[in-house]
C-alpha positions as CSV (number, residue, x, y, z in Angstrom):
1,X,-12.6,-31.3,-11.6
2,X,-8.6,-30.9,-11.3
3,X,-7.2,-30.4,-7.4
4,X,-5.8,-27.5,-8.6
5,X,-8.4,-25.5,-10.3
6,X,-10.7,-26.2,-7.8
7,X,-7.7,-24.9,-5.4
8,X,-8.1,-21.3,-7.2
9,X,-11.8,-21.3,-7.3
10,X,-11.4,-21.5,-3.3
11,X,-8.8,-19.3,-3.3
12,X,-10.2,-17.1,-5.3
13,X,-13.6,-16.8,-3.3
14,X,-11.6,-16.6,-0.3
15,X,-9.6,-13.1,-1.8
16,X,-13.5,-11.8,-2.2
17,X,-15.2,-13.1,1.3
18,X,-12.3,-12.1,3.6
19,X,-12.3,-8.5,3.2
20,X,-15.6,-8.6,3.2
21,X,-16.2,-10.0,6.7
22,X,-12.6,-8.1,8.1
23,X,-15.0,-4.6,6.9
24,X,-18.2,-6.2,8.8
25,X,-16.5,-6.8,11.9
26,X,-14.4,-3.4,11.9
27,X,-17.2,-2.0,12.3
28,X,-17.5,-3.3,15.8
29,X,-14.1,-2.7,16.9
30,X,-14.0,0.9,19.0
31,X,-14.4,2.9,22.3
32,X,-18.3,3.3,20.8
33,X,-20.2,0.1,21.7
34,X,-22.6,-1.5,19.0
35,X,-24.7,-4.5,19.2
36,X,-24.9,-7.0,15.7
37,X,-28.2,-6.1,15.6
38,X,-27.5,-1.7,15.6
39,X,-25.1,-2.6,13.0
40,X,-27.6,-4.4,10.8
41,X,-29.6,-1.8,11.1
42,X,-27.6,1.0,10.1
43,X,-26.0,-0.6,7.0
44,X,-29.4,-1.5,6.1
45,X,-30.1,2.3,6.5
46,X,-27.6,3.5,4.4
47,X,-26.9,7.2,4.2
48,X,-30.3,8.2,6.0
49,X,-29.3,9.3,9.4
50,X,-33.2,9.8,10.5
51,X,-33.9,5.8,10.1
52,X,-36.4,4.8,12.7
53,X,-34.6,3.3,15.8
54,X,-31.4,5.1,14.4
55,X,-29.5,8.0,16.1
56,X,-27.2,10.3,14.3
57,X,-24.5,9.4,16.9
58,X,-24.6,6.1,15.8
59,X,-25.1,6.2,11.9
60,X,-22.1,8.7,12.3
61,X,-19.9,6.1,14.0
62,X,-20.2,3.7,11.3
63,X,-20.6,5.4,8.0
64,X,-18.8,8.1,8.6
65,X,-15.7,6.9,10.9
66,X,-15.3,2.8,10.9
67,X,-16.4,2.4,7.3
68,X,-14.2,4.9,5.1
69,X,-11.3,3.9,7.2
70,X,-12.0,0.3,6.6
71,X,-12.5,0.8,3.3
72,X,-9.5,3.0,3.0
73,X,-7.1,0.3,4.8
74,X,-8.0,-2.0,2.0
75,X,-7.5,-0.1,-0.8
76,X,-4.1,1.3,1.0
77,X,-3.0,-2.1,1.5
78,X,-4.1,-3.6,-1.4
79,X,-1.7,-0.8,-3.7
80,X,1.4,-1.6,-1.5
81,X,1.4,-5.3,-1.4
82,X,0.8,-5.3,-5.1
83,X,3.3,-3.0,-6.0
84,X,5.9,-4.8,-3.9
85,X,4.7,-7.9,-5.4
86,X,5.1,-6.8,-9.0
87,X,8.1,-4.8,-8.5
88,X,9.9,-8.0,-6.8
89,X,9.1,-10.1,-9.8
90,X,10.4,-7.2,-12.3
91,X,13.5,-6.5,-10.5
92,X,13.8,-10.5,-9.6
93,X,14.9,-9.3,-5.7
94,X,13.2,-10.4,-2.8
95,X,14.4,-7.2,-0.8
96,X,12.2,-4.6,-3.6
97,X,9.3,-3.3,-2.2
98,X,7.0,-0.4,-2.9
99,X,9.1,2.5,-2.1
100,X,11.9,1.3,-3.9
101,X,12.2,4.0,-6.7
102,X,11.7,6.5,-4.2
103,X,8.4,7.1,-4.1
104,X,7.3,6.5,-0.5
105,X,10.4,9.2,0.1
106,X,9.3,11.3,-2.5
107,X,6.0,11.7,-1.0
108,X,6.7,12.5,2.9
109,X,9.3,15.2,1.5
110,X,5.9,16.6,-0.4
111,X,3.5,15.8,2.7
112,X,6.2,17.5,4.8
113,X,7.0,20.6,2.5
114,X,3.2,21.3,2.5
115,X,2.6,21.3,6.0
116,X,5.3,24.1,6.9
117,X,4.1,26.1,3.5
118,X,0.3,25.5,3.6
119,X,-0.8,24.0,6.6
120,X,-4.3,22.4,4.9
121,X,-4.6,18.9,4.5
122,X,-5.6,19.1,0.9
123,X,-2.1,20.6,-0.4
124,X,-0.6,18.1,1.7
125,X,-2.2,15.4,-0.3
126,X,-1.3,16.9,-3.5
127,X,2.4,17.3,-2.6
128,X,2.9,14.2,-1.7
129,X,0.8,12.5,-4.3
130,X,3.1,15.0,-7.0
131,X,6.5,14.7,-5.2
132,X,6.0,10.9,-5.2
133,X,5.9,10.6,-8.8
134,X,8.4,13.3,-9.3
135,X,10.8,10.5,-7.0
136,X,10.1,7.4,-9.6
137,X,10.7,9.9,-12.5
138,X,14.1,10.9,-11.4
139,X,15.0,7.4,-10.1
140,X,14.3,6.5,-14.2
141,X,15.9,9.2,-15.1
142,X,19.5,8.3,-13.0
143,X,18.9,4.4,-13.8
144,X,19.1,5.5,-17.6
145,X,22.6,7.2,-17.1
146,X,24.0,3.7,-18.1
147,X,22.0,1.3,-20.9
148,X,23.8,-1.7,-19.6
149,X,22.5,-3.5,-16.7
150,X,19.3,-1.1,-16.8
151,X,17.6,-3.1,-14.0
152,X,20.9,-2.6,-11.6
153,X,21.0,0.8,-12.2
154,X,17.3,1.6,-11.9
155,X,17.7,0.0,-8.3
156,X,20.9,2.1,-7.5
157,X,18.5,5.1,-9.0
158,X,16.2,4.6,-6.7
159,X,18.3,4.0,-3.8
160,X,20.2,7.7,-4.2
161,X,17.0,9.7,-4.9
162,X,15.2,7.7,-2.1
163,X,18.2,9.4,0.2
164,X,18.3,12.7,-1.0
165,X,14.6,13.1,-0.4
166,X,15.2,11.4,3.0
167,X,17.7,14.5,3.6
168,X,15.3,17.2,2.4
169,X,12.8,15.1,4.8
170,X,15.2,15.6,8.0
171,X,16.2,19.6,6.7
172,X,12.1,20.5,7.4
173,X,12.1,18.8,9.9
174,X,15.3,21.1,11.3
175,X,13.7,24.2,10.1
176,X,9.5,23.5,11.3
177,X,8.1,24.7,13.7
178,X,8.8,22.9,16.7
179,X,5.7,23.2,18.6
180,X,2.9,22.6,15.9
181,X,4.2,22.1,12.5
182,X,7.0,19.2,13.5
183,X,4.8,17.0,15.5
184,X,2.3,16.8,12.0
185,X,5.1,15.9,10.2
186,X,6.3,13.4,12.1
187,X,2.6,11.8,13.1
188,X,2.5,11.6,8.7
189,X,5.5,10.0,8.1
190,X,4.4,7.5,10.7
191,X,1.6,6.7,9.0
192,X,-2.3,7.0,10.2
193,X,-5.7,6.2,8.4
194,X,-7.1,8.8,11.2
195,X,-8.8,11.3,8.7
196,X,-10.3,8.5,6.6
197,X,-13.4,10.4,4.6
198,X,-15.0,9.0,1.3
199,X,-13.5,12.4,-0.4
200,X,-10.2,11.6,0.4
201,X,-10.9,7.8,-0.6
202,X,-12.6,8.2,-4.1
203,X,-9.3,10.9,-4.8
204,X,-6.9,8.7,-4.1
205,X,-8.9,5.4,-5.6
206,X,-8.2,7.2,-9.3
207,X,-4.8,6.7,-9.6
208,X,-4.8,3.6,-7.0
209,X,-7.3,1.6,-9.6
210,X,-5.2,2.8,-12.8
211,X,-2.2,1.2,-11.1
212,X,-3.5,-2.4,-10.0
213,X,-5.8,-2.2,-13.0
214,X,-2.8,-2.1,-15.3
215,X,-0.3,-4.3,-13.0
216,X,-3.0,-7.2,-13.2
217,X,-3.8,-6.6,-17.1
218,X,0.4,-7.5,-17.9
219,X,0.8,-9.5,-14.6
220,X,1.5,-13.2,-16.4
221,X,4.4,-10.8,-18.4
222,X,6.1,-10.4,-15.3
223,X,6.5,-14.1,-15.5
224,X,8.4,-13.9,-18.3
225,X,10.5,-11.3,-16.8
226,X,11.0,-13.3,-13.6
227,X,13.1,-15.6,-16.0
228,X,15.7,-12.8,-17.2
229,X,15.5,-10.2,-19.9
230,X,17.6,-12.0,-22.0
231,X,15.2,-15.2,-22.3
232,X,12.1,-12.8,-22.6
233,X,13.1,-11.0,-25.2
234,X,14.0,-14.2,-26.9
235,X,9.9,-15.5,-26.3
236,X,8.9,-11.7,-28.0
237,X,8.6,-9.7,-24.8
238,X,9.5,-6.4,-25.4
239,X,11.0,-5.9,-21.9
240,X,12.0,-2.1,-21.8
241,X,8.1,-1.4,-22.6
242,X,6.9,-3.7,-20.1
243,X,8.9,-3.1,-17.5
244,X,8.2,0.9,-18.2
245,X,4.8,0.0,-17.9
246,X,4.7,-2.1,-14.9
247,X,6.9,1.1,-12.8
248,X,4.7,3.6,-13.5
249,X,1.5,1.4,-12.4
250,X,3.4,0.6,-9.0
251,X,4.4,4.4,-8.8
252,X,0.8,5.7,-9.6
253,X,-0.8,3.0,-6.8
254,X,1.9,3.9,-4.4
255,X,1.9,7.3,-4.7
256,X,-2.0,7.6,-4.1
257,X,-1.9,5.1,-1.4
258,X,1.3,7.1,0.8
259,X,-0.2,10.4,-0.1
260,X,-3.6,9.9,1.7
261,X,-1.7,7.2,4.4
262,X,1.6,8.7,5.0
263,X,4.7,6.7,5.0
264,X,3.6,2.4,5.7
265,X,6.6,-0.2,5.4
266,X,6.7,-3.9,5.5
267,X,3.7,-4.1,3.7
268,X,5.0,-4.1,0.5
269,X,7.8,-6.8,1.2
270,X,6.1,-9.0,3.5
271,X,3.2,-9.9,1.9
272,X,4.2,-11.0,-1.5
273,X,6.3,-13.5,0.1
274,X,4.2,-14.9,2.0
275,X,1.5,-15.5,-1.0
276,X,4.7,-17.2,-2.7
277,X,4.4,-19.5,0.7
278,X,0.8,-20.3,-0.6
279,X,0.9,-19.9,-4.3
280,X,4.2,-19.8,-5.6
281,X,5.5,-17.6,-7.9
282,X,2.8,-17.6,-10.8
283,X,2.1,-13.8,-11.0
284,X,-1.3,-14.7,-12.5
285,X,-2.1,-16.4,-9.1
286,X,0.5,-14.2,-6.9
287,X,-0.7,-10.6,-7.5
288,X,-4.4,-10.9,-7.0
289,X,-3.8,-12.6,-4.0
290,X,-1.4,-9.8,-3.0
291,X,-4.7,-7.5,-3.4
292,X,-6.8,-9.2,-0.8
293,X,-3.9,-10.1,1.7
294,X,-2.2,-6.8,1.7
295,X,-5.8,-5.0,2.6
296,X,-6.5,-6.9,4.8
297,X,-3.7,-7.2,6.4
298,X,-3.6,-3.5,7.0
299,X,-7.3,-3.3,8.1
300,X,-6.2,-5.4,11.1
301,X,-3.1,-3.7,11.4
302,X,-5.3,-0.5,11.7
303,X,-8.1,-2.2,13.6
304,X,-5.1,-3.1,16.7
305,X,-3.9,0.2,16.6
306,X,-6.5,2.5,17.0
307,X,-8.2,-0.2,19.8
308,X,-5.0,-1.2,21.8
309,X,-4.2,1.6,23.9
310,X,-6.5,5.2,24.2
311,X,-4.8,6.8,21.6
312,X,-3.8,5.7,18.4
313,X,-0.3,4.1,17.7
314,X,0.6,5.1,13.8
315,X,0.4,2.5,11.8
316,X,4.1,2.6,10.4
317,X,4.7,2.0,13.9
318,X,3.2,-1.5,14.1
319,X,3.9,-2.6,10.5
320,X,7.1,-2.7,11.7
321,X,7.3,-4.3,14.6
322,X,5.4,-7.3,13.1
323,X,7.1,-7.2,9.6
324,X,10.5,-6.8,10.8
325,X,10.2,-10.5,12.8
326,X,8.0,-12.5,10.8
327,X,10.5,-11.4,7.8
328,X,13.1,-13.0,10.1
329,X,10.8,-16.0,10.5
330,X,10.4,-16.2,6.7
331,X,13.7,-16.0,6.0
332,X,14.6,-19.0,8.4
333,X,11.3,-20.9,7.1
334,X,12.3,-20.4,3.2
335,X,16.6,-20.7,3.9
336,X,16.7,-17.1,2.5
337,X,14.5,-17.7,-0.7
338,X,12.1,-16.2,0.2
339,X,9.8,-18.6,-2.0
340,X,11.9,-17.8,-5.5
């Protein structure tokens, strides 16, 4: 058997087995102690909180606290590392990430908007998810002003609806109240996984699954789009549909990941270079790998921060600290390639 397909068969089984085992041993991490052997017992118990041995304190902690929040960190991380990894191919730029065409903007202006109108957790979920979508629309909308360089201006789209929803953003913030409705706003757009529930989850899964569903279906055309429009169109690529296609997958994961997440950076620029450091830049290879290392990336992420202190740092918070210097590290490692 070749080196190298026996390379992706590991690698492959390793994008499976690793989340699987960073979900098993979540489930230990917390102020709640539980042996292996509780554990066992409880997944073995399922949803039946009157299991012999079992009590309801304990079946609670992990079914209904550590193990939608787990679950929710992968699926969270998965749809912004593979967005940013798709997007970066499209767009050939090694600065794109997820929120480029506004989207992550888009949604804390909706997550903000509802909690000063509505004050209910659902609304906020559904304004951010709609106002995130409403971002990408109108980035495609200003990046079509021009039909030359549509890729530029798509990019310089996003970048001016990305700050004018950043200044709706600060103007609630100016006019919430200052006392209860400000410090929600500003513990969303920081980004938390604290009200993880398998409602929220299976919601935002829809439009999460559609996204990466589609994004992996076309991912080897991103290949050809890597190369330059000109050159694709010249293989039979029809590059306006395809790249149409492949920005509203990213917006649809994105936006169903920020609106049930708040706002979570680095993710989506970090990790698809480093899976160019172990892969390259095959997008067949690249994005799926994106998938397992972006969720569980973010389950540790989430797994330090609600253990290291006694309350919980927001997750934003931390995916900064530890983006913002290993991108510095990959920069110096790759000469400013970033693997391209």
């Amino acid at each position: 058997m070749p080196k190298t397909r026996l390379n992706r068969k590991i690698l492959f089984l390793l994008c499976i087995l690793v989340p699987i085992v960073l979900v098993f041993i979540s489930l230990f991490i917390g102020r709640y102690p539980l042996s292996l052997a509780e554990v066992i017992a409880i997944l073995k118990s399922g949803f039946n909180s009157a299991a012999e041995g079992i009590t309801p304190i304990k079946h609670a902690v992990i079914w209904d606290m550590r193990m939608p929040r787990a679950l929710m960190a992968l699926v969270v991380g998965a749809a912004l590392s593979v967005s940013g990894g798709a997007l970066q191919g499209v767009f050939r730029n090694p600065l794109v990430d997820s929120g480029l065409l506004g989207v992550s903007a888009g949604a804390g202006f909706g997550a903000c908007l509802a909690i000063i109108l509505f004050q209910n957790i659902v609304f906020t979920y559904i304004f951010a998810f709609t106002f995130g979508i409403l971002a990408v629309a109108l980035s495609y909308a200003t990046g079509k002003i021009y039909k030359t360089a549509p890729t530029v201006t798509l990019v310089l789209g996003g970048v001016i609806i990305s700050a004018i929803f950043t200044a709706l953003i600060s103007f609630t913030k100016y006019v919430a109240d200052p006392y209860e409705q400000l410090p929600a706003i500003t513990f969303w757009l920081m980004g938390s996984l604290a009200r993880a529930n398998y409602f929220d989850l299976a919601i935002a899964s829809i439009p999460i699954a559609i996204g990466i569903i589609g994004i992996m279906l076309i991912r080897w055309r991103i290949n050809l789009l890597s190369i330059g429009e000109r050159e694709a169109r010249t293989l039979g690529v029809n590059t306006s549909l395809c790249r149409n296609i492949i920005i509203a997958c990213t917006a649809l994961a994105t936006a169903g990941a920020v609106c049930i997440s708040g706002t979570i950076g680095w993710i989506g620029l970090v990790i698809p270079h480093i899976g160019r450091m172990i892969v390259g830049n095959d997008n067949r290879i690249l994005l799926p790998l994106c998938v397992a290392m972006g969720g569980s990336f973010l389950l540790i992420v989430d797994n330090i921060c609600r253990s290291l202190t006694e309350g919980e740092i927001p997750l934003g918070v931390l995916t900064a600290l530890i983006g913002g210097p290993f991108y510095i590290f990959l920069l110096k490692k790759t000469r400013g390639g970033g693997g391209w």
